[in-house]
TORZABA-811086 format. One record per residue (C-alpha): y, z, x; residue number from 1; residue in three letters. Coordinates in Angstrom, 1 decimal. Last residue first. Layout:
// residues N
[[Y, Z, X], NUM, 'ALA']
...
// end
This chain:
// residues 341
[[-13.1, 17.5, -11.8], 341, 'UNK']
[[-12.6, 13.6, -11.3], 340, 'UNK']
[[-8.8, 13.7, -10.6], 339, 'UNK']
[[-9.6, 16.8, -8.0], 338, 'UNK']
[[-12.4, 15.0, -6.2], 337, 'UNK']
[[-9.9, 11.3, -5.8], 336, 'UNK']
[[-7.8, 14.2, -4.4], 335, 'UNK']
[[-9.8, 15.6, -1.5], 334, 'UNK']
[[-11.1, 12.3, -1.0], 333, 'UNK']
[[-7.8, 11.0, 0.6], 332, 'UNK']
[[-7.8, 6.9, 0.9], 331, 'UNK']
[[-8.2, 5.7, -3.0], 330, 'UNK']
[[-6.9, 9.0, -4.4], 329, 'UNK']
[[-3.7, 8.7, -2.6], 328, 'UNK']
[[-2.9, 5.2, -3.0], 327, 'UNK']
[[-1.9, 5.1, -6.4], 326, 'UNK']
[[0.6, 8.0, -5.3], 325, 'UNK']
[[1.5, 6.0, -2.1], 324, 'UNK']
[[2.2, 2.6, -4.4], 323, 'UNK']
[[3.9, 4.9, -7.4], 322, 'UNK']
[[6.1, 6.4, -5.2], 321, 'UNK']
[[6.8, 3.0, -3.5], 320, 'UNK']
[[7.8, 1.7, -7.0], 319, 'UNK']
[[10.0, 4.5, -7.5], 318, 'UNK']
[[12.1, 3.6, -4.8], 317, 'UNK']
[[12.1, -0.2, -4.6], 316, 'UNK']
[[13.3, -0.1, -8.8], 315, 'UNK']
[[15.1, 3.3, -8.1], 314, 'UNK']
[[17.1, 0.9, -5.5], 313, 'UNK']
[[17.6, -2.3, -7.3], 312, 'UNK']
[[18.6, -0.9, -10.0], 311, 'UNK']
[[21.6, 1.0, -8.3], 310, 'UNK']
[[22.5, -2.1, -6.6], 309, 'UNK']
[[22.9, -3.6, -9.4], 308, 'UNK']
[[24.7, -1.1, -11.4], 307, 'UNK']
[[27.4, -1.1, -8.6], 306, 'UNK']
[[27.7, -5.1, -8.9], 305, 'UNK']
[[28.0, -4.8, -12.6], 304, 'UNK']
[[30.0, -1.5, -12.7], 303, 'UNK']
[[32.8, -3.7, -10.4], 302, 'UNK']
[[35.1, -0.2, -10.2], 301, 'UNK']
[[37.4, -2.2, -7.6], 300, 'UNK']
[[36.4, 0.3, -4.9], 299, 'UNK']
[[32.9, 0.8, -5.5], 298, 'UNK']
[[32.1, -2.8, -5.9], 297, 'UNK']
[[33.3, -2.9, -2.1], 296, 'UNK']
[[30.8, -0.3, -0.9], 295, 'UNK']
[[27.8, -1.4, -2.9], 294, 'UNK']
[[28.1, -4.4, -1.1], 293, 'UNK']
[[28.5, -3.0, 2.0], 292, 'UNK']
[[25.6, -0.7, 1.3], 291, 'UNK']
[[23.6, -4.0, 0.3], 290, 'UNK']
[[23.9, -6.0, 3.6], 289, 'UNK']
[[26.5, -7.8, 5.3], 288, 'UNK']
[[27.3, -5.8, 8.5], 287, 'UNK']
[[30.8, -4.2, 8.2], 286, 'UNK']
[[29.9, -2.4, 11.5], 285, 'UNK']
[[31.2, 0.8, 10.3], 284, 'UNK']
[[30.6, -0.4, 6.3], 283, 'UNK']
[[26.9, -0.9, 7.1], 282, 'UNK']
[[26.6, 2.5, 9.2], 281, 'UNK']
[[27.8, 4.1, 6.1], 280, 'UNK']
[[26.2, 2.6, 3.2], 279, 'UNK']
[[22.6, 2.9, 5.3], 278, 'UNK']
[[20.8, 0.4, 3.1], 277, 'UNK']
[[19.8, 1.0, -0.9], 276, 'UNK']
[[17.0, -1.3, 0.0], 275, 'UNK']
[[15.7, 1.2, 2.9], 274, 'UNK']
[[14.3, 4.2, -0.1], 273, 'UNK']
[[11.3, 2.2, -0.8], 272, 'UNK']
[[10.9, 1.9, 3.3], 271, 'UNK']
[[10.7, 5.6, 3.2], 270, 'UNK']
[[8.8, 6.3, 0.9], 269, 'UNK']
[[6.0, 4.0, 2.7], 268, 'UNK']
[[6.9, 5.5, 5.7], 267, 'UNK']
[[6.4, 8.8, 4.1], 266, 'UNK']
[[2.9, 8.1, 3.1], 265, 'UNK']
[[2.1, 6.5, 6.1], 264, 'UNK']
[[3.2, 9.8, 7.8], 263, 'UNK']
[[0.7, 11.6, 5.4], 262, 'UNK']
[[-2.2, 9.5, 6.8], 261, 'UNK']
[[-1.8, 9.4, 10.8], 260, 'UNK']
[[-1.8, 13.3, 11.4], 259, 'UNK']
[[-5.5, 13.0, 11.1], 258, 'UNK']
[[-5.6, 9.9, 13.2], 257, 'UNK']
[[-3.5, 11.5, 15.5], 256, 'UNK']
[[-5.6, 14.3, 16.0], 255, 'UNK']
[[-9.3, 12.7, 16.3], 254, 'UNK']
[[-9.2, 9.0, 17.7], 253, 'UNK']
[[-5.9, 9.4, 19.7], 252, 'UNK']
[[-5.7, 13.3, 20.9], 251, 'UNK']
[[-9.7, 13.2, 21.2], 250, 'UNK']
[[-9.5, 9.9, 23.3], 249, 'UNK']
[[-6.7, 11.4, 25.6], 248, 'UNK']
[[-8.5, 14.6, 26.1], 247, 'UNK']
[[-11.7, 12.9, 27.3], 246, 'UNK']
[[-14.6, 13.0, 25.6], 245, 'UNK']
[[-17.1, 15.7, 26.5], 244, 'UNK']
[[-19.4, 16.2, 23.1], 243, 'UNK']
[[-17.8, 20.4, 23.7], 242, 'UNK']
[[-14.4, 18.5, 23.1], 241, 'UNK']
[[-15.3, 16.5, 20.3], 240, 'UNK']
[[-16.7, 20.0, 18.8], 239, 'UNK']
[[-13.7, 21.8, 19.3], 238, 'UNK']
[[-11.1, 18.6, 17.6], 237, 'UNK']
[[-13.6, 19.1, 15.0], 236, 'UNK']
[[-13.8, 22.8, 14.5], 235, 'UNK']
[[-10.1, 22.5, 13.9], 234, 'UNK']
[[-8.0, 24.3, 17.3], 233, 'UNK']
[[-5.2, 22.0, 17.4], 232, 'UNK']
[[-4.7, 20.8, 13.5], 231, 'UNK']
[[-1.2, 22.5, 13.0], 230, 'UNK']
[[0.0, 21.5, 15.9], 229, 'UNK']
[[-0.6, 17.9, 15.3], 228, 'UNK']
[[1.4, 17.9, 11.7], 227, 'UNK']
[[4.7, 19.6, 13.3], 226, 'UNK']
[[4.7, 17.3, 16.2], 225, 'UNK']
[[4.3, 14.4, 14.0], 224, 'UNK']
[[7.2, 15.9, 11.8], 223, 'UNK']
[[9.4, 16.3, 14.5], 222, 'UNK']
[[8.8, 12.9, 16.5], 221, 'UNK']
[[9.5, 11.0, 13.1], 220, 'UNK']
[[12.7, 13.2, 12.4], 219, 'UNK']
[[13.4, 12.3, 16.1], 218, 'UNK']
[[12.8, 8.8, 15.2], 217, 'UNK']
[[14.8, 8.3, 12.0], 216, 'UNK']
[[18.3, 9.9, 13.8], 215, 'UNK']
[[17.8, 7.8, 17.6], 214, 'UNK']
[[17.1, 4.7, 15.0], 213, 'UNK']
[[19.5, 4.2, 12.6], 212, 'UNK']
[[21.8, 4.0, 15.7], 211, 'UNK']
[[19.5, 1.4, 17.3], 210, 'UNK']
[[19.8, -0.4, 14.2], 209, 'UNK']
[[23.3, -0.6, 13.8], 208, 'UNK']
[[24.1, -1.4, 17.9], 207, 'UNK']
[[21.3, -3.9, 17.8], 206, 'UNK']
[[22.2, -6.2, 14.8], 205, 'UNK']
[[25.5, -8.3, 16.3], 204, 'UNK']
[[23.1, -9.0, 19.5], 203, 'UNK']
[[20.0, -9.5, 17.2], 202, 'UNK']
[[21.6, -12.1, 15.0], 201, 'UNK']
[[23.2, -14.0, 17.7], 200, 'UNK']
[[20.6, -14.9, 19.3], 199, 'UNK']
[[19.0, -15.8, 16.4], 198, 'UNK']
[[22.1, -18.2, 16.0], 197, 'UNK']
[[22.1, -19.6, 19.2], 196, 'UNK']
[[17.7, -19.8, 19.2], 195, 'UNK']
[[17.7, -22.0, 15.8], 194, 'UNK']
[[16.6, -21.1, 12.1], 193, 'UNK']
[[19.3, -21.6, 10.6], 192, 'UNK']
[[23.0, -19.9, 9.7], 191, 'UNK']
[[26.2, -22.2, 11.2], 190, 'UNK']
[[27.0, -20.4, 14.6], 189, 'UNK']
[[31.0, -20.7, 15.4], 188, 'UNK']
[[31.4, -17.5, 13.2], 187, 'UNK']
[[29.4, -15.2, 15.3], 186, 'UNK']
[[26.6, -12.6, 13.4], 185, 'UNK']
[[26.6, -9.8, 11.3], 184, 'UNK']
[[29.5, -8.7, 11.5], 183, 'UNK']
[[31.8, -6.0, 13.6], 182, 'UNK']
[[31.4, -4.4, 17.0], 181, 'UNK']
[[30.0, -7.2, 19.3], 180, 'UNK']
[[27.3, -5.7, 22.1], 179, 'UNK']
[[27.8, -4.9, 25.9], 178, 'UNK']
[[31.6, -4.5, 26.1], 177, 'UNK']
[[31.1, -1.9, 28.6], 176, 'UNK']
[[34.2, 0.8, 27.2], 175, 'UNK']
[[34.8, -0.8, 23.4], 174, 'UNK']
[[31.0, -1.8, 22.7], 173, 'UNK']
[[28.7, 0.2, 24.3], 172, 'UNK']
[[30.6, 3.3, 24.7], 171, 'UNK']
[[33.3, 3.0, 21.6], 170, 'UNK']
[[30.1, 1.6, 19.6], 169, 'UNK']
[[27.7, 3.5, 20.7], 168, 'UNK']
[[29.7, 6.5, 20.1], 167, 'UNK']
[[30.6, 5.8, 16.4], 166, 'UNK']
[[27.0, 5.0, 15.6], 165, 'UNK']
[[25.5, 8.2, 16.5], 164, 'UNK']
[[28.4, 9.5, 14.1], 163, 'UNK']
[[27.4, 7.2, 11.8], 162, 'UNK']
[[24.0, 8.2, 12.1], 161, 'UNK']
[[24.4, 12.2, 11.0], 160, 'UNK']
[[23.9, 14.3, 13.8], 159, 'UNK']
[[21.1, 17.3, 12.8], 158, 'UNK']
[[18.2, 15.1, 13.8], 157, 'UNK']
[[19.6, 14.5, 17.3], 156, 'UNK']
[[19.9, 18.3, 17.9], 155, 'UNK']
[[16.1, 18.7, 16.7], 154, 'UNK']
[[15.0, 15.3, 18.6], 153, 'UNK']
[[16.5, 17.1, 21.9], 152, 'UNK']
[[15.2, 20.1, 21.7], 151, 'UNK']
[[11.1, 19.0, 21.0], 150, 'UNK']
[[11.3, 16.4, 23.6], 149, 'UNK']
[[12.4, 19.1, 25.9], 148, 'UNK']
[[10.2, 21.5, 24.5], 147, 'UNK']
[[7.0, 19.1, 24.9], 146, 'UNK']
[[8.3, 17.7, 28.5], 145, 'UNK']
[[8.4, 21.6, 29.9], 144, 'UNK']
[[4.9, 22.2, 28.4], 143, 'UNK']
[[3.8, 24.3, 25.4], 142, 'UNK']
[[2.8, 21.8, 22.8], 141, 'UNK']
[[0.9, 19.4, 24.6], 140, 'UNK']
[[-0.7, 17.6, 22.0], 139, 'UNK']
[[2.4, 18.1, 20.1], 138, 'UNK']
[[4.8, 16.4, 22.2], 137, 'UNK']
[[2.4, 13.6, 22.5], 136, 'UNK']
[[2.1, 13.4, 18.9], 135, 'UNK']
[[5.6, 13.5, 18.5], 134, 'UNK']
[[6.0, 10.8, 21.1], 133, 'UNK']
[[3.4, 8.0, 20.0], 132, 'UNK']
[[4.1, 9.0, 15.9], 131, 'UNK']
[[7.9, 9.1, 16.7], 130, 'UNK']
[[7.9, 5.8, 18.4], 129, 'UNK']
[[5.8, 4.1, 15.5], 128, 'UNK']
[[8.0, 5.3, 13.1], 127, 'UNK']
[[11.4, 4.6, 14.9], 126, 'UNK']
[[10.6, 1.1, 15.1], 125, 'UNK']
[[9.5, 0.7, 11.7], 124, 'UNK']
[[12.1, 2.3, 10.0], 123, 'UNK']
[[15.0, 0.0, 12.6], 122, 'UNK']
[[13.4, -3.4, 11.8], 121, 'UNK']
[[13.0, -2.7, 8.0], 120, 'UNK']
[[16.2, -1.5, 8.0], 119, 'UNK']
[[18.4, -4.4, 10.1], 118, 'UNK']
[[16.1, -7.4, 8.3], 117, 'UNK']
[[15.7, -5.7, 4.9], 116, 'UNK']
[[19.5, -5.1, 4.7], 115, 'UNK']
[[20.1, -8.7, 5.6], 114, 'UNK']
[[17.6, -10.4, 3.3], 113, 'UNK']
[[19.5, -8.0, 0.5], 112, 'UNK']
[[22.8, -9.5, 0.7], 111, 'UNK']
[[22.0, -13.1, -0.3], 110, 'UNK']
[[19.6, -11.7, -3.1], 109, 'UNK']
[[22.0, -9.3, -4.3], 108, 'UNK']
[[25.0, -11.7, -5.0], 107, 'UNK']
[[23.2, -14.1, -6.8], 106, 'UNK']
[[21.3, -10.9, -8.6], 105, 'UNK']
[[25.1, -9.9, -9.9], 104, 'UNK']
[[25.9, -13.5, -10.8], 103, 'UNK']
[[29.1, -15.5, -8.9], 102, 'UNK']
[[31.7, -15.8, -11.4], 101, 'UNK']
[[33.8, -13.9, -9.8], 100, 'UNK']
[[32.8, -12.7, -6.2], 99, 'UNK']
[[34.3, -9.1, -6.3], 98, 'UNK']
[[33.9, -9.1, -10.1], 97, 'UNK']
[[30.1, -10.0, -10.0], 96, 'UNK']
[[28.6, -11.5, -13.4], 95, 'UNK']
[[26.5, -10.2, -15.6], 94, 'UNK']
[[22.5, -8.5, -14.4], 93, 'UNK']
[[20.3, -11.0, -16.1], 92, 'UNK']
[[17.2, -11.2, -16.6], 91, 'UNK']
[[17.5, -12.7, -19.8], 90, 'UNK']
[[14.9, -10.4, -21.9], 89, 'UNK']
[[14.8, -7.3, -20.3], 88, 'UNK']
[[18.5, -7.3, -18.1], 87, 'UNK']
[[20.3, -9.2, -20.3], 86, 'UNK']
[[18.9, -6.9, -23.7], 85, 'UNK']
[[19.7, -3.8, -21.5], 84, 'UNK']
[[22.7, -4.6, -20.7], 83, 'UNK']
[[23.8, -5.6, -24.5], 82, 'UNK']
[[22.5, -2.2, -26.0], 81, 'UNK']
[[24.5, -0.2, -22.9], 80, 'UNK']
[[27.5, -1.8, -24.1], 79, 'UNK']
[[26.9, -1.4, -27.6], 78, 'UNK']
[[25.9, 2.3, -26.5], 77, 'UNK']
[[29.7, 2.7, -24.6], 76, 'UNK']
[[31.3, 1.4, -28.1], 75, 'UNK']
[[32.7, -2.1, -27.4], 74, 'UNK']
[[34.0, -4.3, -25.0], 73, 'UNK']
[[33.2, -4.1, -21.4], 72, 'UNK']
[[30.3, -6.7, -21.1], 71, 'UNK']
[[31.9, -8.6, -18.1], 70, 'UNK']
[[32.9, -11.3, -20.0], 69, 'UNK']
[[34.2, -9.5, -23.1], 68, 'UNK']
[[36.2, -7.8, -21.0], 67, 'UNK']
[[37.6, -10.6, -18.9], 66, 'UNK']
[[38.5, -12.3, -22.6], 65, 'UNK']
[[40.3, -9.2, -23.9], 64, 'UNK']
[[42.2, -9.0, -20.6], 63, 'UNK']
[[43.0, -12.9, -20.9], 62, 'UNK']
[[44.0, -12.3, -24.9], 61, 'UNK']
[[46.3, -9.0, -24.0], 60, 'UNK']
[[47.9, -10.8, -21.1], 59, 'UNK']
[[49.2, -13.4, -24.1], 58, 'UNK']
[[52.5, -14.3, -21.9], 57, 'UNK']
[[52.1, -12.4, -18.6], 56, 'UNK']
[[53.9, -9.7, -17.1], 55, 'UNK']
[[53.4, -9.0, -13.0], 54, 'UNK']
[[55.5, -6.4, -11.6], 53, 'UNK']
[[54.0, -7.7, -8.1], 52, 'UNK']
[[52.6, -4.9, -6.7], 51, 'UNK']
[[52.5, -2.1, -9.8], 50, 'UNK']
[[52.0, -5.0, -12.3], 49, 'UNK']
[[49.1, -6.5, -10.4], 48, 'UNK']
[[47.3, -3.0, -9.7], 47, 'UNK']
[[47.3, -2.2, -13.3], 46, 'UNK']
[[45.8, -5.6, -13.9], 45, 'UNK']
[[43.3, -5.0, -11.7], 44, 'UNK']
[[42.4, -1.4, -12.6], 43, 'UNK']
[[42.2, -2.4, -16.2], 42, 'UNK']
[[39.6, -5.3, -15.3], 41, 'UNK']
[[37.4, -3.1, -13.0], 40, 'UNK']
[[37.4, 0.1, -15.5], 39, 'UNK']
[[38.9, 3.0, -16.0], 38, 'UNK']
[[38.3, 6.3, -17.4], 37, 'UNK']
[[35.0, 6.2, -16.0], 36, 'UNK']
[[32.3, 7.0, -18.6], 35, 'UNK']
[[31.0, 3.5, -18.5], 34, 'UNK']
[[29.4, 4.8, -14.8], 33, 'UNK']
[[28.1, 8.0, -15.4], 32, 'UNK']
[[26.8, 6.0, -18.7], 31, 'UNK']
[[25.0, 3.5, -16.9], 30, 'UNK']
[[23.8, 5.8, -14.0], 29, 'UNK']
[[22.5, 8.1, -16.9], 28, 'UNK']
[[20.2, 5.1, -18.6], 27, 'UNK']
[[19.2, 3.6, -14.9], 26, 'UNK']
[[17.5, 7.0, -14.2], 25, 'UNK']
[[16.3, 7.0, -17.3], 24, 'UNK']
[[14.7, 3.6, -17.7], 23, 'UNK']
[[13.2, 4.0, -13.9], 22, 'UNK']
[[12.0, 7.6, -15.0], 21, 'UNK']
[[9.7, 6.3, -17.7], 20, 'UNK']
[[8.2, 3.2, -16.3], 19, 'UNK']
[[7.1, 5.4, -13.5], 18, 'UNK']
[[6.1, 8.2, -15.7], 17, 'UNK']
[[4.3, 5.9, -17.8], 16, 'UNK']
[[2.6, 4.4, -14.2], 15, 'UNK']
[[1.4, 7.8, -13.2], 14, 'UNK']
[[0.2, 8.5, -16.6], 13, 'UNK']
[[-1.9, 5.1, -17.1], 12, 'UNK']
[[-3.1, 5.8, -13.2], 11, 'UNK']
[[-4.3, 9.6, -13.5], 10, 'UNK']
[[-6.3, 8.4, -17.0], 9, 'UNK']
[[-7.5, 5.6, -15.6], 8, 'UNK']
[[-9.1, 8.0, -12.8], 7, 'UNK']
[[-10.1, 11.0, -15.3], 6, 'UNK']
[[-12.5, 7.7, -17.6], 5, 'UNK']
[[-14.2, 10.2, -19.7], 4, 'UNK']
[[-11.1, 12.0, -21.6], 3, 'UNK']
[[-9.4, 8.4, -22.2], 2, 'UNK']
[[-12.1, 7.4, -24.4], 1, 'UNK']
// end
């Protein structure tokens, strides 16, 4: 049956392999993590006696308990067994040791609104400024403004953001005092949907996403470049000229159309890849989104909050691979032609 229907075919595979590679790349994060030779309720109480030279009466039952709580007794595959079960049939991801006894998708879904905000905001941005001035760049490959845009976006794609972010701060921050450095937003505000504390939103938000910006547009800029160069001299870009429209519609309507489909293919990757947040630039700014998070569980071993995150992103990953490979056949007729052969 399957043999005359190609396109249900190409989507029942493309979805098994989704469905496959989620469950294994959660399985080896899972066992990475149980691997550890410690975990967060060992380190805590090691860190207790080493700082206060704490001994308790029945320690052994309270660690037990914590254990037990945080799904850390057992063989590593009765762990995994029991995770799997919450996660499938409760939908539920265990409690967070940083915020004790707060739940692990609690925890998420007050972090996440603020990594979507500062990300989606920033990818966005730098996409459709990197189509406009790549393609410009590439149109007029050649000139004195095409190389210059051309150097500069190379040199700024090779800086990693933080770094970008470092000197905005100590310039815009430290030496003009133009922005705040650190949080999300100003304590005195209570959070709603007024002007003070919107206000205060996008000041506390600008120097983060403007340095995940300068790095995301001038790969943008590069790439769009890259793609327009290579169409310049395509029968139909030759015959649009020879029809007499002007330069400006044939760069808009012809080549950056053409260049305009595989970038929506990477922003869609990309904006699969945003929920994981920028773990760096987060923790400079210590903005309240999911790298911070991730961040903090990190350092007191929490495998709950750390697994949750890591969920969270192959989930918004791989389910934006599967969108733009869905997608494909549907908008490129190239493909849909290859599927059907």
């Amino acid at each position: 049956m399957l043999k005359k229907q190609p396109l249900l075919r190409y989507v029942l595979k493309k979805i098994f392999t989704y469905i496959f590679t989620i469950w294994g790349a959660f399985t080896i994060a899972f066992v990475l993590f149980r691997s550890m030779p410690t975990n967060p309720v060992d380190s805590w109480i090691k860190s207790l006696q080493q700082q206060y030279a704490v001994n308790m009466e029945g320690g052994d039952k309270m660690v037990e308990y914590y254990k037990e709580q945080f799904g850390l007794n057992g063989t590593i595959w009765e762990q995994y067994y029991r995770y799997m079960y919450n996660i499938v049939v409760k939908q539920d991801l265990g409690p967070s040791f940083i915020n004790f006894p707060t739940p692990v998708q609690d925890l998420l879904m007050q972090r996440l609104p603020w990594t979507l905000a500062l990300m989606g905001v920033s990818v966005v941005t730098a996409w459709i400024l990197g189509i406009l001035i790549g393609g410009t760049a590439g149109w007029f490959r050649g000139s004195r403004l095409s190389d210059a845009i051309t150097n500069i976006s190379i040199t700024l794609s090779q800086i990693p953001p933080y770094l970008i972010a470092i000197f905005l701060v100590l310039f815009l921050a430290y030496r003009l005092k133009l922005f705040p450095t650190r949080g999300a937003y100003d304590a005195q505000f209570a959070i709603g949907f007024n002007w003070p504390f919107i206000a205060s939103v996008l000041k506390h938000s600008f120097l983060p996403a403007l340095s995940i910006i300068i790095v995301s547009l001038a790969n943008w800029i590069l790439s769009t470049r890259s793609l327009i160069v290579s169409i310049l001299g395509e029968d139909y870009l030759m015959y649009a000229e020879a029809k007499g429209l002007r330069p400006f519609d044939i760069m808009t309507r012809y080549a950056l159309r053409n260049a305009l489909l595989p970038q929506a293919m990477g922003l869609a990757l990309t904006l699969g890849f945003m929920m994981s947040g920028q773990l760096l630039i987060e923790m400079l700014f210590v903005y309240p989104g999911i790298g911070e998070l991730m961040m903090r569980a990190i350092q007191v071993f929490d495998f709950n909050s750390m697994m949750g995150v890591i969920i969270l992103s192959i989930f918004s990953v791989m389910t934006a691979s599967l969108f733009v490979e869905l997608l494909l056949p549907v908008i490129d007729p190239r493909i849909r032609k290859e599927i059907m052969a």
